[in-house]
VOBA-1610 file (N, C-alpha, C; in pm, whole numbers, padded with zeros to 5 digits, always signed):
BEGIN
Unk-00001+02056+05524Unk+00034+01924+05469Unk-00050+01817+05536Unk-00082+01721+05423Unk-00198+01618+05514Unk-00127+01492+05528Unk-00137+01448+05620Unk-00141+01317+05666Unk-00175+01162+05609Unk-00174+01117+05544Unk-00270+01016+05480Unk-00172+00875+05569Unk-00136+00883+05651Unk-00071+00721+05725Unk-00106+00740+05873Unk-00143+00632+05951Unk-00188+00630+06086Unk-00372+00662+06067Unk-00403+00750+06225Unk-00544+00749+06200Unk-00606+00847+06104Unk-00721+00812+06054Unk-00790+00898+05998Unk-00936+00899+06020Unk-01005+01017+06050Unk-01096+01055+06055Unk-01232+01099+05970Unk-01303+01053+05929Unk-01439+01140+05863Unk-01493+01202+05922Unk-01435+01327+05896Unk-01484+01467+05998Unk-01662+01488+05966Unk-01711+01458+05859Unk-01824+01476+05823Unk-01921+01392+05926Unk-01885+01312+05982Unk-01930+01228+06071Unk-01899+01222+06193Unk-01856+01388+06251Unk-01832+01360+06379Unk-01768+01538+06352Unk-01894+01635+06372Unk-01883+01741+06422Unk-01824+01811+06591Unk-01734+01868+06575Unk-01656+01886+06692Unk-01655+02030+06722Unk-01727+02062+06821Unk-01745+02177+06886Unk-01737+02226+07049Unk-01620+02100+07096Unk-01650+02066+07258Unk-01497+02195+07282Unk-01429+02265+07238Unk-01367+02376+07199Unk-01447+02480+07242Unk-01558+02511+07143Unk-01606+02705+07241Unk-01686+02596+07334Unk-01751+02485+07385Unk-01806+02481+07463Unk-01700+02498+07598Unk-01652+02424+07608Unk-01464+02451+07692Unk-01462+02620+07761Unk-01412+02665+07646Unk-01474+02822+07720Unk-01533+02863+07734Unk-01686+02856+07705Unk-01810+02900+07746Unk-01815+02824+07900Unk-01793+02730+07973Unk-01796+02687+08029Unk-01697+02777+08161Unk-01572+02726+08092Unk-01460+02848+08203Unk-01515+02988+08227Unk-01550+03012+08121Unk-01632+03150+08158Unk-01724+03146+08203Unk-01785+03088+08205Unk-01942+03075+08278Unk-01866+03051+08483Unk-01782+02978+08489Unk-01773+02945+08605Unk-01725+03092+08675Unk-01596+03150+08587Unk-01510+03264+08615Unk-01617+03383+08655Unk-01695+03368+08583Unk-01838+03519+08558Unk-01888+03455+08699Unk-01860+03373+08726Unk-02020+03332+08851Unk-01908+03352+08973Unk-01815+03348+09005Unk-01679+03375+09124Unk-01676+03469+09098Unk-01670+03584+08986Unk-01663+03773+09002Unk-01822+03810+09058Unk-01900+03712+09003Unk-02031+03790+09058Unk-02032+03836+09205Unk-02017+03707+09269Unk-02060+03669+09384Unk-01961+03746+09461Unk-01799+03732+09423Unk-01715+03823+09504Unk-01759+03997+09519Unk-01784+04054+09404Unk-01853+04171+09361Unk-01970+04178+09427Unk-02065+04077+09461Unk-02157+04112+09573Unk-02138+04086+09712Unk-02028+04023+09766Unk-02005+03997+09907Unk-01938+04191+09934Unk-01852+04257+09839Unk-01769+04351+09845Unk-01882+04500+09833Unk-02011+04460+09727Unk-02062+04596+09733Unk-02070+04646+09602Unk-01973+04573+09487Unk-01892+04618+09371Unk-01942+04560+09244Unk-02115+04525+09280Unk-02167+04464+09167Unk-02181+04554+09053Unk-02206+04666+09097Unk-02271+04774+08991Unk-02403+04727+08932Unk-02434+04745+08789Unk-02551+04738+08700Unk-02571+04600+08706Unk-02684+04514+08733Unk-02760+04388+08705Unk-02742+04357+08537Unk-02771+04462+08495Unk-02785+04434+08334Unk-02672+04354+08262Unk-02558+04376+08316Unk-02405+04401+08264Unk-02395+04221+08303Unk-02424+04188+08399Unk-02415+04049+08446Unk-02508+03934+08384Unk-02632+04030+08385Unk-02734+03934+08283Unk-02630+03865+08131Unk-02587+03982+08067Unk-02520+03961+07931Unk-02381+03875+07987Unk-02344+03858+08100Unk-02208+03820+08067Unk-02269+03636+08142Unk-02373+03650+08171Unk-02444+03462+08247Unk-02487+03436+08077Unk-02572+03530+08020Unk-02621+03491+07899Unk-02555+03433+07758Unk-02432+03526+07816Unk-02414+03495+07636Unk-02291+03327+07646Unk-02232+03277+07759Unk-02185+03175+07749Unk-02318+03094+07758Unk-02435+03093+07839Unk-02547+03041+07843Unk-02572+02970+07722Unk-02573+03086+07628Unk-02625+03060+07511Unk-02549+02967+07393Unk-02394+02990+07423Unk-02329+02912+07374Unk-02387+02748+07370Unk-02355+02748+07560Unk-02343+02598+07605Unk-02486+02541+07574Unk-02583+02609+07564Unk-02786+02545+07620Unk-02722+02518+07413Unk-02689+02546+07322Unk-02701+02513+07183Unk-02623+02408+07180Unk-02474+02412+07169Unk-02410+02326+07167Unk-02428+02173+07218Unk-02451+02207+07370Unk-02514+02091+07411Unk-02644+02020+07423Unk-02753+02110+07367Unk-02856+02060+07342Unk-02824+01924+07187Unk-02763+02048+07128Unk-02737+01960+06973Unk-02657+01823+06996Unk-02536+01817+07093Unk-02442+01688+07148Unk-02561+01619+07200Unk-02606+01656+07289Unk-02714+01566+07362Unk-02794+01510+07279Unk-02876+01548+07200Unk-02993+01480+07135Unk-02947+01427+06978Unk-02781+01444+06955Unk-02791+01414+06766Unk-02664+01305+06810Unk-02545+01316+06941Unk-02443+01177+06980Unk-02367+01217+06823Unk-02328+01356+06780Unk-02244+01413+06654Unk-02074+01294+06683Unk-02046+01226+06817Unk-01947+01143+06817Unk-01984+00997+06819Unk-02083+00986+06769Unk-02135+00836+06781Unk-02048+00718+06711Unk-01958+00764+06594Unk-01874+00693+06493Unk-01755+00697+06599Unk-01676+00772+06682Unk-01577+00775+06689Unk-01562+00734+06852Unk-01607+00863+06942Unk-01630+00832+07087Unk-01740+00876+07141Unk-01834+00790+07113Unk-01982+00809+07165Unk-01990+00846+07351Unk-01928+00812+07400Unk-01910+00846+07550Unk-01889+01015+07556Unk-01836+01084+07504Unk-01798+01206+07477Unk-01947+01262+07454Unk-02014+01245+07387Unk-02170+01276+07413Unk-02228+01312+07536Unk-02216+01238+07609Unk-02257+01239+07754Unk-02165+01305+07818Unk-02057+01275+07839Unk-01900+01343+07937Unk-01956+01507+07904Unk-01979+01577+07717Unk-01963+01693+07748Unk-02080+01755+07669Unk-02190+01675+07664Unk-02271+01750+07619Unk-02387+01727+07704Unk-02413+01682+07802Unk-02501+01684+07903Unk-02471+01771+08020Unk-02369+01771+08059Unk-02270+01852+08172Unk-02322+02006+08090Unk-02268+02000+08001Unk-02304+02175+07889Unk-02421+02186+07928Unk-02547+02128+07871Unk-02658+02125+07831Unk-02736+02190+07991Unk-02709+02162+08068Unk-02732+02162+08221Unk-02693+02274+08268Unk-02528+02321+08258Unk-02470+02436+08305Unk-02519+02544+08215Unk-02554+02539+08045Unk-02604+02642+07990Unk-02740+02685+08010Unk-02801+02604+08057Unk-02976+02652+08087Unk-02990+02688+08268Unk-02875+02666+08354Unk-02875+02726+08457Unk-02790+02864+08443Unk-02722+02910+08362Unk-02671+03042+08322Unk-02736+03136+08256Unk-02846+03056+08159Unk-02958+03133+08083Unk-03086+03186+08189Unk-03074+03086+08291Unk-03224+03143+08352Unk-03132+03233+08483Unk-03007+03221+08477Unk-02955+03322+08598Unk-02935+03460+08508Unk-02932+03473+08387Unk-02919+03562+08290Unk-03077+03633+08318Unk-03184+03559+08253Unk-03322+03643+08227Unk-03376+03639+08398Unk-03337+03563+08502Unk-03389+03648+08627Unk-03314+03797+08673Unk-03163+03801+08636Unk-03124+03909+08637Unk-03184+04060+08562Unk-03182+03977+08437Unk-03312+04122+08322Unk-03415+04121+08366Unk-03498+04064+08428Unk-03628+04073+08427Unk-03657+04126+08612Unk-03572+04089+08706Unk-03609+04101+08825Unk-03471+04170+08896Unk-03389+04279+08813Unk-03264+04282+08862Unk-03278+04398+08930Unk-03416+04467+08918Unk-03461+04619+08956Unk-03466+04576+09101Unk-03599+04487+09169Unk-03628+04459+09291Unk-03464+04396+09334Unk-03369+04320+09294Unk-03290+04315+09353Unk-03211+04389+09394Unk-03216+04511+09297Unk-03141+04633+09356Unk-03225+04683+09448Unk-03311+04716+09460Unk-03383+04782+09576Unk-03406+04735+09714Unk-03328+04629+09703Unk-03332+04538+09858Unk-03228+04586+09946Unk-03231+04567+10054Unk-03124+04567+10205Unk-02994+04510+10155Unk-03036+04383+10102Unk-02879+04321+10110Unk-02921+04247+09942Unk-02870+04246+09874Unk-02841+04208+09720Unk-02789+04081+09763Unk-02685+04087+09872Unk-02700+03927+09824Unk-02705+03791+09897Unk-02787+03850+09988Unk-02873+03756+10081Unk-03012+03743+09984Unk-03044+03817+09968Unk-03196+03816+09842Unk-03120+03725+09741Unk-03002+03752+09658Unk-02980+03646+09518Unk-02970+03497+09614Unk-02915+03518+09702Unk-02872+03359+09743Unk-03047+03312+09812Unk-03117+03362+09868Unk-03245+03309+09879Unk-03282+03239+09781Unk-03282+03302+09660Unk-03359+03293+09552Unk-03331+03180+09443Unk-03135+03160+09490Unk-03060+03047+09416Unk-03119+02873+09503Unk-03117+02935+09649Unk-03107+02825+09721Unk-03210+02701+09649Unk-03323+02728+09586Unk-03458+02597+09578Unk-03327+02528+09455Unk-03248+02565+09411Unk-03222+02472+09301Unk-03075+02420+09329Unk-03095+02418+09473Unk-02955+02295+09553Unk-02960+02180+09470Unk-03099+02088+09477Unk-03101+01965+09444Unk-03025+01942+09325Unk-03056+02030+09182Unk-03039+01998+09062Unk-02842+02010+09123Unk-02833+02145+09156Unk-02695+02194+09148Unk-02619+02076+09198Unk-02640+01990+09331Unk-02594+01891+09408Unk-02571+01728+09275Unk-02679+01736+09219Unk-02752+01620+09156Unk-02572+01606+09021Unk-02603+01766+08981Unk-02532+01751+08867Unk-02338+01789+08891Unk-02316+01768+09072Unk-02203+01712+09078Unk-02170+01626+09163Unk-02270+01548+09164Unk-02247+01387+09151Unk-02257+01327+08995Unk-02294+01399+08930Unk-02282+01339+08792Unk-02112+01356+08748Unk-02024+01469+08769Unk-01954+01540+08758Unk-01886+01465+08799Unk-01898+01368+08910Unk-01768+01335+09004Unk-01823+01192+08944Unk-01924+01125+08903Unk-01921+01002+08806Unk-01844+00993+08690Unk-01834+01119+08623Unk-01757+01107+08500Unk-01610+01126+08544Unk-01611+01173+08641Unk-01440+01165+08725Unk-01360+00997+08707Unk-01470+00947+08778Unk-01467+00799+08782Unk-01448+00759+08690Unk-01507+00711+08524Unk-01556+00704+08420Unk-01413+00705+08349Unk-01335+00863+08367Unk-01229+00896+08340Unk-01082+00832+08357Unk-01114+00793+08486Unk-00957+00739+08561Unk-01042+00559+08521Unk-01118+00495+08535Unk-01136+00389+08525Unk-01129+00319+08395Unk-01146+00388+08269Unk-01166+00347+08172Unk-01073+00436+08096Unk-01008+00515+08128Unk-00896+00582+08038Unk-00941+00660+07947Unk-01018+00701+07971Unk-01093+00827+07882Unk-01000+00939+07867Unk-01001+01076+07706Unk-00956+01165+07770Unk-00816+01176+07667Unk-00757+01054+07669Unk-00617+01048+07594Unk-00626+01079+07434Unk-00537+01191+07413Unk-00527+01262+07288Unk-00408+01151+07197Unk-00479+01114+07045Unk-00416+01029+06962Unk-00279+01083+06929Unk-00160+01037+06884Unk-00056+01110+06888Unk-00060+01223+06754Unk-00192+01193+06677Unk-00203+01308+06555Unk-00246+01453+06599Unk-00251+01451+06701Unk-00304+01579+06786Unk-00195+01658+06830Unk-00162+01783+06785Unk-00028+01865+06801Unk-00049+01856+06972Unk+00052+01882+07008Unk+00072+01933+07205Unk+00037+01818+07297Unk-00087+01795+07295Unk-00153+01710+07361Unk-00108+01546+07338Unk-00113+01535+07153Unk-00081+01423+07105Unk+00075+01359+07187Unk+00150+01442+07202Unk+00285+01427+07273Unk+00318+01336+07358Unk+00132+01337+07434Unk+00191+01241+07564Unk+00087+01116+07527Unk+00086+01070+07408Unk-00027+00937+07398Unk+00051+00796+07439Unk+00126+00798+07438Unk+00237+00677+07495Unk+00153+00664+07662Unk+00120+00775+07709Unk+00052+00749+07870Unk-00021+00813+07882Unk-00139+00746+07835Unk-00303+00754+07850Unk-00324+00796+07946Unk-00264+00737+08054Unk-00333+00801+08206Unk-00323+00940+08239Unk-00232+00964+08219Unk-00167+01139+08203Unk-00289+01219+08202Unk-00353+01226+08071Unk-00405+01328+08015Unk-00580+01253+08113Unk-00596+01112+08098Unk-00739+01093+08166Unk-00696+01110+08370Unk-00618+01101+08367Unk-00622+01155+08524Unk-00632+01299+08545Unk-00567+01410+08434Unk-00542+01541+08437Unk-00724+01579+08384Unk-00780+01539+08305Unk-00893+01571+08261Unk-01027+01519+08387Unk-01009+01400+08454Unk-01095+01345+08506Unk-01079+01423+08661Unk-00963+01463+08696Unk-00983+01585+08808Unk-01049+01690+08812Unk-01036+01752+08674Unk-01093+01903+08646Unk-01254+01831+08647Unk-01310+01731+08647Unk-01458+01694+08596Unk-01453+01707+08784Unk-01370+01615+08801Unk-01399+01576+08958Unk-01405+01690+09063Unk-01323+01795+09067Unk-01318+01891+09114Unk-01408+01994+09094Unk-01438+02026+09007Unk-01552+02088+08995Unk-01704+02054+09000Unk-01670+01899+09026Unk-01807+01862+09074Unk-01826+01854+09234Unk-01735+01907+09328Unk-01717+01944+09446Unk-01737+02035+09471Unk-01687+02122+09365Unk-01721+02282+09355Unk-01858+02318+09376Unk-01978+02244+09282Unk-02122+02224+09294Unk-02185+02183+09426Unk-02086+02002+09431Unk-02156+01991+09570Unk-02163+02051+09682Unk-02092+02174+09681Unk-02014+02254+09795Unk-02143+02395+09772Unk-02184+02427+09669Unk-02247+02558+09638Unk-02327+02572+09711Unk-02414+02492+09746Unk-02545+02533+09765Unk-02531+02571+09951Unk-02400+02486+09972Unk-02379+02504+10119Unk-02269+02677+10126Unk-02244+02698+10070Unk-02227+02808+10049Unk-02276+02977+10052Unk-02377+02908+09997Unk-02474+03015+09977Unk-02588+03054+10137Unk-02555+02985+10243Unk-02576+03032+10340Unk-02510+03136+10441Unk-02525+03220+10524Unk-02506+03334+10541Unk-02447+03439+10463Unk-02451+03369+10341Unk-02385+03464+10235Unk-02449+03601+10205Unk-02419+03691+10191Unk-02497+03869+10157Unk-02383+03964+10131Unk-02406+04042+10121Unk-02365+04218+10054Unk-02293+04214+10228Unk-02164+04262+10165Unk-02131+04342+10310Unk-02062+04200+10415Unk-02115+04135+10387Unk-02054+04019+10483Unk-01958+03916+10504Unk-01890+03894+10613Unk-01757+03800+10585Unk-01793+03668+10525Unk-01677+03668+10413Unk-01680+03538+10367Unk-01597+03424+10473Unk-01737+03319+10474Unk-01710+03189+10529Unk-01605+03077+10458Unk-01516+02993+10557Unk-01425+02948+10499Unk-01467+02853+10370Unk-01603+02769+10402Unk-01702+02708+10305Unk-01680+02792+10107Unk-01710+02929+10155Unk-01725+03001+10072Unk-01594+03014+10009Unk-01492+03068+10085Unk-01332+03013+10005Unk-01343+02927+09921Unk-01313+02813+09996Unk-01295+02689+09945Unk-01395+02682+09784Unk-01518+02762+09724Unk-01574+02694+09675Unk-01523+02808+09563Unk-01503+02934+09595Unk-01467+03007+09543Unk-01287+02961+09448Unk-01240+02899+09524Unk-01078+02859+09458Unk-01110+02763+09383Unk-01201+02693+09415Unk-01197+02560+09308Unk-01296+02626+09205Unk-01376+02672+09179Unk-01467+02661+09063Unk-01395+02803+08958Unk-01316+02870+09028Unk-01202+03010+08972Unk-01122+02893+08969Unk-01018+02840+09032Unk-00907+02689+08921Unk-00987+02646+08835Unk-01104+02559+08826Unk-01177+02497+08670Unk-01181+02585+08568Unk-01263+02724+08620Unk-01284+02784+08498Unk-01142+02885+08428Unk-01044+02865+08507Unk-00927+02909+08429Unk-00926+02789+08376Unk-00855+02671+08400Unk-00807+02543+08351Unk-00949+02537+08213Unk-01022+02562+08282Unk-01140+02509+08101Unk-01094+02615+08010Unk-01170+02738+08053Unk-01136+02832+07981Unk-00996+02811+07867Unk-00882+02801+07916Unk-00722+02779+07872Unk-00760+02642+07781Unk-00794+02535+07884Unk-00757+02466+07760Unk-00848+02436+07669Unk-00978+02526+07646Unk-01062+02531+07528Unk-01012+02618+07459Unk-00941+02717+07447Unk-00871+02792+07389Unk-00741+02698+07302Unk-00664+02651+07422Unk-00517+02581+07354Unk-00593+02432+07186Unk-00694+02392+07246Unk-00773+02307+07167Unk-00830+02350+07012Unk-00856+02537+07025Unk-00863+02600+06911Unk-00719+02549+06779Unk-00605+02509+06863Unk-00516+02470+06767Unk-00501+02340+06766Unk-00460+02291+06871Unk-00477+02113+06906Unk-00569+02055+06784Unk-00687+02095+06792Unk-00841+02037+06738Unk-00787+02056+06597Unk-00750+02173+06534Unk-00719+02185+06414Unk-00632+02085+06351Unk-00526+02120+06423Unk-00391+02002+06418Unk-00432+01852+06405Unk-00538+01847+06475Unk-00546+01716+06486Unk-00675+01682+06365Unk-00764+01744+06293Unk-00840+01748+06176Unk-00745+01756+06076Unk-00619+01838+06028Unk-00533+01858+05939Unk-00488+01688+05939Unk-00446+01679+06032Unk-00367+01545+06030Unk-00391+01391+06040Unk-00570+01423+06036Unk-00645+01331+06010Unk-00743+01308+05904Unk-00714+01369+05834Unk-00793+01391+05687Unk-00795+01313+05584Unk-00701+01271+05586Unk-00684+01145+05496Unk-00599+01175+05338
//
């Protein structure tokens, strides 16, 4: 049943795909906390198997957000949303794609090394800067979030819509998960020191390990719960 009173939308003018990016994302984080635990333990197994599981959210996010990034598909409605989640994508999918094809292409010599994962973390370390760079961006849109009230679902939106009476709710609950996981980043690269095969994990390494495993459940879930939300909220904005 459609809606025709309150807001309405021209969906034709504002393609919405920030849903599989959501879980490509949770997954991308979740896949990168099994990797790394699986190589501190010994329990990586096959390189190949990991290539496909960095790649194929890779591939999701490097499309999706290439297309958000360069076409602003929310420019009619919430042009800020452009940037919040299609630059953040665009960034995390082309650092999952090239952790994907160094795995296929160089996953042999990594197996043949002493320690698997003192060699991967060597090899991660030159791209601190970007990793650092892009959570301070992360923890800007945190800001962005709680300052300007970003984030709040219209009340035509099943679940979510529920709590539009208090905006802050949903932009404080959303602008943490940005914020927190942009700690998660700033934290990585310091991480990845004495890290290897076989060796105790540092408390550094905890810590970075719980937060970026909390985001990518929390994304993961609620890019999923949004599979209906999103609908609900197109049904009921249709006019």
């Amino acid at each position: 049943m459609l809606h025709t009173e309150g807001l309405v939308i021209d969906w034709t003018q504002m393609p919405t795909y920030n849903t599989i990016m959501s879980v490509a994302a949770g997954a991308g984080l979740l896949t990168l906390v099994w990797f790394a635990w699986s190589l501190q333990k010994s329990r990586v197994g096959s390189l190949d198997g990991w290539a496909l599981a960095f790649g194929t959210p890779g591939i999701i996010m490097f499309a999706t957000g290439l297309h958000m990034t360069l076409t602003w598909p929310f420019a009619k409605y919430f042009p800020f949303d452009n940037i919040i989640f299609g630059e953040p994508s665009l960034a995390f999918g082309i650092v999952l794609l090239a952790a994907a094809l160094f795995l296929w292409k160089r996953g042999h010599l990594v197996e043949a090394s002493d320690d698997m994962g003192a060699r991967l973390a060597a090899t991660v370390r030159p791209l601190s800067i970007l990793i650092i760079g892009l959570g301070l961006s992360l923890i800007a849109i945190m800001f962005a979030g709680l300052i300007f009230q970003l984030f709040a679902a219209p009340p035509e939106e099943p679940i979510t819509g529920a709590f539009a009476d208090y905006p802050w709710l949903e932009a404080t609950a959303m602008s943490g998960l940005f914020g927190i996981t942009g700690v998660g980043a700033i934290l990585f690269p310091f991480a990845l020191n004495t890290f290897g095969t076989g060796k105790k994990i540092t408390a550094i390494q905890w810590v970075v390990g719980i937060i970026l495993g909390a985001a990518g459940i929390a994304l993961l879930l609620f890019g999923a719960l949004n599979f209906f939300t999103h609908v609900g909220l197109i049904v009921n904005t249709m006019g």
